[in-house]
C-alpha positions as CSV (number, residue, x, y, z in Angstrom):
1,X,23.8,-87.2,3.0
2,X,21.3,-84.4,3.6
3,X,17.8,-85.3,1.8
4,X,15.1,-83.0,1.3
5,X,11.9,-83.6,1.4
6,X,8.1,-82.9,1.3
7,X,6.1,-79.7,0.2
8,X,5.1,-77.1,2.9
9,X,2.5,-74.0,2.3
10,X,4.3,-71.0,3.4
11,X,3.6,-66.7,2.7
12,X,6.2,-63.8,2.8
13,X,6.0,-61.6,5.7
14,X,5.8,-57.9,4.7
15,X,9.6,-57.6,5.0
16,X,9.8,-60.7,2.2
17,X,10.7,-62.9,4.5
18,X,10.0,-66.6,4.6
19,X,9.6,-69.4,7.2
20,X,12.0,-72.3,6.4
21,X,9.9,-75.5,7.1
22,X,10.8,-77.1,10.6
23,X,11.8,-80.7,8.7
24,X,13.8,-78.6,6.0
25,X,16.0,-76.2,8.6
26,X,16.4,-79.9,10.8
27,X,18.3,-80.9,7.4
28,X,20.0,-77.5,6.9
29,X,21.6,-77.8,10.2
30,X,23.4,-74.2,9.7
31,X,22.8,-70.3,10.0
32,X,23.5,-69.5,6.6
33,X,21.7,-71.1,2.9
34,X,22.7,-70.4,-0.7
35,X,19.4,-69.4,-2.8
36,X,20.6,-69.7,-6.7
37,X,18.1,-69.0,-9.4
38,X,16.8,-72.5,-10.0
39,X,15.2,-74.0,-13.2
40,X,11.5,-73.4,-14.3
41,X,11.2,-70.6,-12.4
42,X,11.9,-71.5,-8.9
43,X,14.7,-70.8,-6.3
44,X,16.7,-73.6,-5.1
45,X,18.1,-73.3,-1.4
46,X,21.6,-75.2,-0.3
47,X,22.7,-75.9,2.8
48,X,26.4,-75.1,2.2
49,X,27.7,-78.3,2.5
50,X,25.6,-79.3,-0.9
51,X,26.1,-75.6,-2.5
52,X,29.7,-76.7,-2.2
53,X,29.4,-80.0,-4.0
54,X,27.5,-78.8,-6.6
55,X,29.9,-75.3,-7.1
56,X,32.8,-78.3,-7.6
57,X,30.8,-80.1,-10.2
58,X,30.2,-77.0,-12.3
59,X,33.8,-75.7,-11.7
60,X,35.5,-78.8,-12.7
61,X,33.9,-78.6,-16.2
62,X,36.4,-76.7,-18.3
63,X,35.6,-73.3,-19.2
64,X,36.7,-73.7,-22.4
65,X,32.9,-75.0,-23.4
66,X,30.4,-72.5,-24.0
67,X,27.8,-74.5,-22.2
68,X,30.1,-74.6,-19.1
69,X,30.1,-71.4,-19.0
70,X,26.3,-70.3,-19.5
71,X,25.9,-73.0,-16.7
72,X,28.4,-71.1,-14.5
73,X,26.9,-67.8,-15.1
74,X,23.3,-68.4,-14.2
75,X,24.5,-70.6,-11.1
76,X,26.7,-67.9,-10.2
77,X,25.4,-65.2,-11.2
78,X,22.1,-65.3,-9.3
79,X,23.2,-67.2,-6.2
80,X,23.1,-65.4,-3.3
81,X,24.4,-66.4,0.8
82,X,21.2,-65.8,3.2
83,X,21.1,-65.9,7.2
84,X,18.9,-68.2,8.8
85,X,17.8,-65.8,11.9
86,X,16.5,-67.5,15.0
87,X,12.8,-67.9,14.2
88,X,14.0,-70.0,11.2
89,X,13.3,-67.5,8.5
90,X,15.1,-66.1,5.1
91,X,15.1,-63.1,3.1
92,X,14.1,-63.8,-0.1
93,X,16.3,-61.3,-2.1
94,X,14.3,-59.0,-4.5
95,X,16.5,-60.3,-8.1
96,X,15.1,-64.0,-6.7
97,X,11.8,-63.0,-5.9
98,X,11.1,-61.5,-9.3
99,X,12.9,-64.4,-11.3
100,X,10.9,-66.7,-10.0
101,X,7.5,-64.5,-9.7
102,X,7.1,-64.8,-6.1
103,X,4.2,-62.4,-4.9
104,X,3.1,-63.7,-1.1
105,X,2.1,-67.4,-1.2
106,X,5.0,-69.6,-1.5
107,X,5.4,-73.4,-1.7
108,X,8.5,-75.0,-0.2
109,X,9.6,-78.4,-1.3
110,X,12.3,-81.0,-0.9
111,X,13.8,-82.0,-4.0
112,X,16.2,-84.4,-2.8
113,X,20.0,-82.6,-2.9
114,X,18.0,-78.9,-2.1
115,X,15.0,-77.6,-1.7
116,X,13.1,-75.3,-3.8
117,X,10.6,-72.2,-3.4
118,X,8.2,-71.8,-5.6
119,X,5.4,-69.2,-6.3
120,X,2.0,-71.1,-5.0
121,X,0.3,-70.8,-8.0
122,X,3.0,-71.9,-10.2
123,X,4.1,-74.6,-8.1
124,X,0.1,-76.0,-8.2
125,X,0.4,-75.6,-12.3
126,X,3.7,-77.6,-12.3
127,X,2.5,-80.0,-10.2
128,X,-0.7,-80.5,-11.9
129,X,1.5,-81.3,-14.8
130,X,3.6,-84.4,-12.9
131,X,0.2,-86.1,-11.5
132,X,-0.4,-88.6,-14.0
């Protein structure tokens, strides 16, 4: 099982661009990442052994239940295969970036089953929030 972990300080370059963490593309293990619009306003990344997984799970619940469906559509929807290119970094596609208010500082994290991008600023407010 892949397990993601840690938070990492990272900027876009000027093509909006991103450096996947060493420790993060070690657990990755592949060319290619699914980025899905991710919940309070973050992107969650895949490797697509877990994008898999976690399509299944959504699929399996019938679409006969309107919140099955809404769940579908914004996973879906706003998911999105990136290359990995050789320097280890990802193109953060525009529709992502503005979801989840990216400007230039980013913060990467593990989350456990994926990791997550975050604007820097509203990663330190979330944050801020979980320190007891």
């Amino acid at each position: 099982m892949k397990l993601f972990l840690g938070e990492y300080d990272h900027a876009l370059d000027e093509r909006g661009r991103v450096t996947i963490p060493r420790k993060i593309r070690e657990e990755v293990g592949a060319k290619e990442v699914v980025l899905s619009r991710g919940f309070d306003t973050c992107i969650f990344g895949f490797d697509t052994e877990s994008w898999a997984r976690e399509a299944t799970k959504q699929l399996e619940a019938p679409v006969t239940e309107e919140k099955a469906r809404a769940i579908r559509r914004y996973m879906f929807a706003g998911a999105e295969k990136v290359e990995v290119d050789k320097l280890g970094r990802i193109l953060l596609p525009t529709l992502l970036k503005e979801y989840a208010l990216i400007n230039r500082d980013v913060m990467v994290i593990g989350a456990g089953d994926h990791f997550e991008i975050w604007d820097a600023s509203n990663w330190k407010r979330y944050a801020a929030k979980l320190t007891p």
